[in-house]
Structures are given as structure tokens and as C-alpha cells.
C-alpha positions as CSV (number, residue, x, y, z in Angstrom):
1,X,-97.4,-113.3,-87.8
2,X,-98.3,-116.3,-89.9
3,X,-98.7,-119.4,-87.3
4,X,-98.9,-121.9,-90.4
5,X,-95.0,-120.6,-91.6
6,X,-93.9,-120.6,-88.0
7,X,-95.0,-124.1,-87.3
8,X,-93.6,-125.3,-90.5
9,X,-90.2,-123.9,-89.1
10,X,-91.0,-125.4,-85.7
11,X,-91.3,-128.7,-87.8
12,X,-88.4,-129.0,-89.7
13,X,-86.1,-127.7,-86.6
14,X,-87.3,-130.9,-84.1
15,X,-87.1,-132.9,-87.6
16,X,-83.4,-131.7,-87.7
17,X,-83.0,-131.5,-84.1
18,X,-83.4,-135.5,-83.7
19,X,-81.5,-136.3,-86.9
20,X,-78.1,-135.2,-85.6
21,X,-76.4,-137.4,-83.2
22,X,-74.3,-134.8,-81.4
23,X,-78.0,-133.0,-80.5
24,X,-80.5,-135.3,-79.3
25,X,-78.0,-138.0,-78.0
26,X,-76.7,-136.0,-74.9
27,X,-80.2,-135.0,-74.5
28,X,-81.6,-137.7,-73.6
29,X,-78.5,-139.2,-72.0
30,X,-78.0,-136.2,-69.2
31,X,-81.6,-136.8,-67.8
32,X,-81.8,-140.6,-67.7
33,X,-78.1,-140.3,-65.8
34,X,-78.7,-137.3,-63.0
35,X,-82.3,-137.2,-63.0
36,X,-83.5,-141.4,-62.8
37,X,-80.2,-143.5,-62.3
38,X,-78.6,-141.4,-59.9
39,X,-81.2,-140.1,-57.5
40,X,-82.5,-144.4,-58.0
41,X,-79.2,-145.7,-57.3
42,X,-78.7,-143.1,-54.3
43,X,-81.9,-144.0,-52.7
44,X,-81.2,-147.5,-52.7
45,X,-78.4,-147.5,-51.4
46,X,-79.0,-145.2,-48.7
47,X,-82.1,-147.5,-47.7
48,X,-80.8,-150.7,-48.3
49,X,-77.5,-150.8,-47.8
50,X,-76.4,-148.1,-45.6
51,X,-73.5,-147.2,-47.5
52,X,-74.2,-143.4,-47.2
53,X,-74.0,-143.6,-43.3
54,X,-70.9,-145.6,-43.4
55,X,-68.7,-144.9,-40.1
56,X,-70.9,-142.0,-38.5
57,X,-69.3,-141.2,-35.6
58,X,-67.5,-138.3,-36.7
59,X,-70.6,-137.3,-38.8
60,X,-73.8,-137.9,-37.1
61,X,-73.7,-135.0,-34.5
62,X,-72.8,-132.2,-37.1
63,X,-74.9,-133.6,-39.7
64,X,-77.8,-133.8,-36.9
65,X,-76.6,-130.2,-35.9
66,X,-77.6,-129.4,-39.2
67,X,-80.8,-130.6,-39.9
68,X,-82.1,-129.4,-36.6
69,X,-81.4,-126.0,-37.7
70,X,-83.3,-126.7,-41.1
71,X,-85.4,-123.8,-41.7
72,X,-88.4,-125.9,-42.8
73,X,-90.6,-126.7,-39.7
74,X,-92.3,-129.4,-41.2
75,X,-89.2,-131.0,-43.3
76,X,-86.9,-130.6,-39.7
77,X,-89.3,-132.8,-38.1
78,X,-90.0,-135.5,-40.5
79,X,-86.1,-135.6,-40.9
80,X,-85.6,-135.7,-37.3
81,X,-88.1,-138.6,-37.0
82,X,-86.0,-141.0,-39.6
83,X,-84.8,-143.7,-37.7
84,X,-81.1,-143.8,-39.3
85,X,-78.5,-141.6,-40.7
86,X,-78.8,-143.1,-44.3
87,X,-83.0,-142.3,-44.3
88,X,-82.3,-139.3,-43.6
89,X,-80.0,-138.7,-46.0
90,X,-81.6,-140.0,-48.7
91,X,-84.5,-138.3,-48.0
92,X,-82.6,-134.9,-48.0
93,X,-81.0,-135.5,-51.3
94,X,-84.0,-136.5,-52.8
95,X,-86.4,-133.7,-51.6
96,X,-83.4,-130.5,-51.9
97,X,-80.6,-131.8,-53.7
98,X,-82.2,-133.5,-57.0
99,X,-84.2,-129.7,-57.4
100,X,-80.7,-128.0,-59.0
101,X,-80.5,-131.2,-61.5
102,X,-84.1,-130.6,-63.0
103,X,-82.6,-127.1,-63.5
104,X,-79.2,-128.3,-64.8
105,X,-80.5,-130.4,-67.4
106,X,-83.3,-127.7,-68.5
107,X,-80.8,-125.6,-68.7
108,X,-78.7,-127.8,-71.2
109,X,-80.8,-128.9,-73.0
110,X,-82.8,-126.2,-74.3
111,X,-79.1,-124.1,-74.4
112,X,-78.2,-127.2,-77.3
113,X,-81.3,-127.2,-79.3
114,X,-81.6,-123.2,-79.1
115,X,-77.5,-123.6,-80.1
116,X,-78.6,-125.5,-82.6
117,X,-81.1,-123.0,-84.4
118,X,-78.9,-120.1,-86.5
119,X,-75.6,-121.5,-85.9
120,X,-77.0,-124.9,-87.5
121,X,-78.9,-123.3,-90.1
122,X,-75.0,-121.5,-91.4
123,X,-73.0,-124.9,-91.1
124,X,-75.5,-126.9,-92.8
125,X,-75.3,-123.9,-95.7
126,X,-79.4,-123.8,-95.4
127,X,-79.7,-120.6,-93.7
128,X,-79.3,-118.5,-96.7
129,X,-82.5,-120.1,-98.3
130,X,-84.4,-119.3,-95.1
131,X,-83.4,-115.6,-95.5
132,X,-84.4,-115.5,-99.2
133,X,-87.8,-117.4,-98.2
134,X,-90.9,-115.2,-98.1
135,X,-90.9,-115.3,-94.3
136,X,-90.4,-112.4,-91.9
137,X,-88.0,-112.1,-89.0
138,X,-90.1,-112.2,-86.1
139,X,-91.9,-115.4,-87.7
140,X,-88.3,-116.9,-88.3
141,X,-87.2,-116.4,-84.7
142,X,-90.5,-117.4,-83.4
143,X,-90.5,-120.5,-85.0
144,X,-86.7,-121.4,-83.6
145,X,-87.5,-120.4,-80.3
146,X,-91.0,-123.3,-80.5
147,X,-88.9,-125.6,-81.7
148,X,-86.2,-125.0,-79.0
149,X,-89.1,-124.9,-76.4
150,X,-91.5,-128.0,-77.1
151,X,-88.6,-131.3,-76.8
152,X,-86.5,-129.1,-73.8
153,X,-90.0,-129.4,-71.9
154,X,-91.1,-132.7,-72.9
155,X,-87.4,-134.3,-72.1
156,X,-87.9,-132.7,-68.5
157,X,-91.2,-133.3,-67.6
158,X,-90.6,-137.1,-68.9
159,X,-87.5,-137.3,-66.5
160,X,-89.9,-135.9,-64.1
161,X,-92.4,-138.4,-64.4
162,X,-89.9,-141.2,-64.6
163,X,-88.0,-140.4,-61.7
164,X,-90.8,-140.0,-59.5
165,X,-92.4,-143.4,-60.4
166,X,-88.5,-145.0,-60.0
167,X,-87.4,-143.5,-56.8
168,X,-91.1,-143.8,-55.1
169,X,-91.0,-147.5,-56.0
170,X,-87.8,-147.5,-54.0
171,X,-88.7,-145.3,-51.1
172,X,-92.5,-145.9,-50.3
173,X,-92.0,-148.8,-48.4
174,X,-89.8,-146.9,-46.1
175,X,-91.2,-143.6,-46.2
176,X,-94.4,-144.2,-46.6
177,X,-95.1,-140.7,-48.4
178,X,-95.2,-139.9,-52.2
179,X,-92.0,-137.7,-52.5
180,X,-92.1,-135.1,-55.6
181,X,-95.8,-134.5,-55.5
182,X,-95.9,-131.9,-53.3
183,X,-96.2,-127.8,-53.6
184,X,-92.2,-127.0,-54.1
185,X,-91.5,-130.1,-57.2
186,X,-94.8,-128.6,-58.8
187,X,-93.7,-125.1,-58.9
188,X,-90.6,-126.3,-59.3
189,X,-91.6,-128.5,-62.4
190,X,-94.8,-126.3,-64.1
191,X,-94.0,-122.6,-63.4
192,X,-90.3,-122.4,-62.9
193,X,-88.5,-124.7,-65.4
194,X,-91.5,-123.6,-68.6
195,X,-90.3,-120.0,-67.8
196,X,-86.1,-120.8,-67.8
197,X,-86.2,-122.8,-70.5
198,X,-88.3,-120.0,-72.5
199,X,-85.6,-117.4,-71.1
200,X,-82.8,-119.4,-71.7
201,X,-83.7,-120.5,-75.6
202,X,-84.4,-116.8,-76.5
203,X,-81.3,-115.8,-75.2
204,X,-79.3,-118.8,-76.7
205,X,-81.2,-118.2,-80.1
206,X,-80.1,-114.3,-79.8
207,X,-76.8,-115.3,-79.2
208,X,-77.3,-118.3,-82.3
209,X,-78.2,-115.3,-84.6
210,X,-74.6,-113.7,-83.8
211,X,-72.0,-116.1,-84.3
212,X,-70.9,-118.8,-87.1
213,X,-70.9,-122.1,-85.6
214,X,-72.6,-124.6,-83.6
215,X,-69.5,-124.6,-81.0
216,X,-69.4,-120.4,-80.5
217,X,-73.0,-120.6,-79.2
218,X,-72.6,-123.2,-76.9
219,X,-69.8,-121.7,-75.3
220,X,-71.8,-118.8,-74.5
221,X,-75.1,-121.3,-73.5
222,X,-72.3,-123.2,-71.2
223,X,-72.7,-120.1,-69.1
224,X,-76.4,-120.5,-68.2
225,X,-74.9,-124.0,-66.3
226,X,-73.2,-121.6,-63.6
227,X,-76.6,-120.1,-61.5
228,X,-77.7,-124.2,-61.4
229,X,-73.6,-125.2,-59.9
230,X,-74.4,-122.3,-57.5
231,X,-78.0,-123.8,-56.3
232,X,-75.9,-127.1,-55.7
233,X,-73.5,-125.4,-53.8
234,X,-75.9,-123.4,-51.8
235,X,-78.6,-127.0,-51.1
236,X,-75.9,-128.8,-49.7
237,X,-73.7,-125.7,-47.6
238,X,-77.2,-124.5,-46.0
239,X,-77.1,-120.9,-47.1
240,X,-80.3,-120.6,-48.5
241,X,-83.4,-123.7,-49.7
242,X,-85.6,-123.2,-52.7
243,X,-89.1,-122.4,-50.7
244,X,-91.9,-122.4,-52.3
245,X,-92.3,-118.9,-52.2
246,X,-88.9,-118.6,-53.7
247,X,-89.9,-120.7,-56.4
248,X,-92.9,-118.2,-57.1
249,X,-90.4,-115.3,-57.1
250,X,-88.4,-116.6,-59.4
251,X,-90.9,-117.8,-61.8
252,X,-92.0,-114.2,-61.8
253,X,-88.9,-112.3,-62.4
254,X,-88.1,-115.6,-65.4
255,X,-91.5,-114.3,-67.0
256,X,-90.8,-110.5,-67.0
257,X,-87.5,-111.2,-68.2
258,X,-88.8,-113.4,-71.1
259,X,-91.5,-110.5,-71.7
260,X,-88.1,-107.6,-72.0
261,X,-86.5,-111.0,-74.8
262,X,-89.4,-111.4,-76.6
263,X,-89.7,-107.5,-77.3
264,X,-85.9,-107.4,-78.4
265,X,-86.9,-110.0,-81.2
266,X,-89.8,-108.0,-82.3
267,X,-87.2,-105.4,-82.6
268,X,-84.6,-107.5,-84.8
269,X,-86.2,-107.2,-87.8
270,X,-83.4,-106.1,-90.3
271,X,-82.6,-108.9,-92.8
272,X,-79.3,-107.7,-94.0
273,X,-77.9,-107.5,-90.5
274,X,-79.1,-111.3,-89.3
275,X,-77.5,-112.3,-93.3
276,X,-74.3,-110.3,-92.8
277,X,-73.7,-111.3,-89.5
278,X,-73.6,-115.2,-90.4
279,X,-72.5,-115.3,-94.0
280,X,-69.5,-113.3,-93.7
């Protein structure tokens, strides 16, 4: 394959990308809202205010109940040793709870620009001179699914970053420990999240390939959302926590599923079919 063609696409898709309101607009605005204000505006009212303890009568002894039976050693015991309802909390949210946002947002925001890619090319009537262009397949795919790849990681890792310096601003003082620097947020953030959002834009860009509009393949990528609404779920009832070794699993089983994409768009190499199949 031709890297100097498949970074030109690369190019012109993030040119395109960050031209069109409906496209980079809600990707920016979902990580600055869950990802800095609301994990910043939880903290600080949990520490400053203690609105999140409120009247905790009826709730201290289960929610005590609960984090005595947390199955991390060393998390049950720093929890345990927080002096009020609303530190502990806080802490909680921030260390288990904020971990199925990351995802969310990787999620959506690689499942819009990857939307974006064949379904954009056919309502912006450009795709045709891509198909005529003396380009192959493979090389045409590769460079949607780069262009898909690069601003989904960079909006991610920059909500990273900025949440971490916001909320630690915040927290130090009371916690005294650097929260999201330690061995779960760094799998989390540098094995896990590079290998979903790779899985999830090959898939989306399939699915791109297939139908006829910007809309079809988002309804499809909406679907992607569901595993991340079922991490939420599971974080907050206690059925299962995101261990590092977990993390590590799941990285794993991301990157030999993106190995089993990659080979089905080496594969896709008929012309006519990817022409037929989004001009008529």
C-alpha cells in the first residue's frame, strides 16, 4: 500500500471532519461535559459541600455494608479510612465510576467520525471521484480508518489529561494522593481505549461502506454505546470492577478482534460492489 495516498486521504478526512458542525461540535462537547465538568463539579461538591451525603441515616450502613465488601484490598481500606460519607463517595465515583465515561465517549466519538467516512463521502456526492481515483481499496479504507483513529484518540487522551489536572486540583488537599495515575486509568487510558476505538472505527467504517447516509451508520454505531451503559450499570450495582487484570484481558481480546477486522478489509477489495452498494 502507498502510505503517501493513504495519508493524503487521512488529510482531507480530519480536514472535512472539523469543517462540519454536526461532527466535531458534539465531539468536543461530550468530553468537556462527562469527562471534566461533571466528575469536577461532583468532587466539589462531595468535598465541599456535603451535598452527596445529605440525610445519611438511611444510607450510611448499607452504603458502608458495601464498601466493606469491596473486592479491592487496598481501595476497601483507603475508603474505609475517609472520614465522611461524602469523601468517600467522591472518591468512589472518581476512581470506578468516571472509568465507563472514558469508554462512552471513545466510543462515540470515533463511531461519528468513522460514520462520517463512506456515508459522508455519498451525501457530499465526492465519493464517486474517490472510486474513479487511481487508489486501491485497502489504501482507501486504510486511510478512513487513520483518519477516524488519530482526533478519537487525541479528544480522549486530552479529556484525560484535563480531567486529571481539574479534579486533582480539587481533591489533593483532601486526599492527599494523585488520583488517575495509577496502574488501572493507565491501562485503562493507553492499552484499552487505542484498541476500542481501533475496533470500533473498523467496524463503523464497514458498516459506513454499506449504507447511504450519514444517519444509517450511526444508528448502527449507536449500538457500540450499550457494553459502556452496561459497565455503568455493573460499577455502581457491585457485580463486577474493572481490575487491572481485566483491563489486560480485554485489551487482548480488543487487539485480536481488530487483527480478524483488519483481514476482512484486506479482503474487500471489489470496486464495483463498494460503488454499487452506495450509488444505487
Amino acid at each position: 500500500m502507498n502510505k503517501r495516498i493513504i495519508m493524503a486521504i487521512v488529510q482531507k478526512d480530519i480536514k472535512t471532519t472539523f469543517s462540519s458542525k454536526k461532527v466535531w461540535i458534539p465531539m468536543i462537547l461530550l468530553p468537556v461535559i462527562l469527562c471534566v465538568i461533571l466528575p469536577a463539579v461532583f468532587a466539589f461538591i462531595g468535598i465541599h459541600t456535603g451535598l452527596v451525603s445529605g440525610n445519611t441515616n438511611d444510607l450510611e450502613e448499607p452504603i458502608n455494608d458495601f464498601l466493606r465488601s469491596f473486592p479491592n484490598g487496598d481501595m476497601r481500606n483507603t475508603l474505609a479510612s475517609l472520614p465522611t460519607l461524602g469523601y468517600k463517595s467522591v472518591y468512589f465515583f472518581l476512581n470506578f465510576m468516571m472509568i465507563p465515561f472514558f469508554l462512552m465517549v471513545a466510543i462515540i466519538n470515533s463511531m461519528v467520525t468513522a460514520s462520517n467516512s463512506f456515508a459522508g463521502e455519498k451525501e457530499r456526492n465526492t465519493l464517486e471521484t474517490l472510486l474513479f481515483a487511481p487508489i486501491t481499496v485497502k489504501e482507501l479504507f486504510m486511510g478512513k480508518v487513520l483518519a477516524s483513529f488519530f482526533p478519537s484518540l487525541l479528544i480522549s487522551f486530552a479529556s484525560f489529561l484535563i480531567n486529571a489536572i481539574v479534579v486533582n486540583v480539587i481533591t489533593y488537599p483532601y486526599f492527599k494522593e494523585i488520583l488517575f495515575f495509577n496502574s488501572t486509568w493507565l491501562l485503562l487510558m493507553f492499552w484499552v481505549i487505542p484498541a476500542l476505538v481501533i475496533f470500533n472505527i473498523i467496524l463503523n467504517v464497514l458498516v459506513s461502506a454499506r449504507v447511504k447516509s450519514f444517519q444509517e451508520a450511526q444508528q448502527f454505531g449507536g449500538l457500540m454505546v450499550l457494553p459502556a451503559v452496561g459497565l455503568i450499570i455493573s460499577q455502581v450495582s457491585g457485580l463486577f470492577f474493572l481490575s487491572p487484570l481485566l483491563l489486560v484481558l480485554i485489551g487482548a481480546g480488543l487487539l485480536i478482534a481488530n487483527v480478524l477486522l483488519l483481514k476482512a478489509i484486506t479482503k474487500f477489495n471489489q470496486r464495483n460492489a463498494l460503488f454499487e452498494s452506495q450509488i444505487h
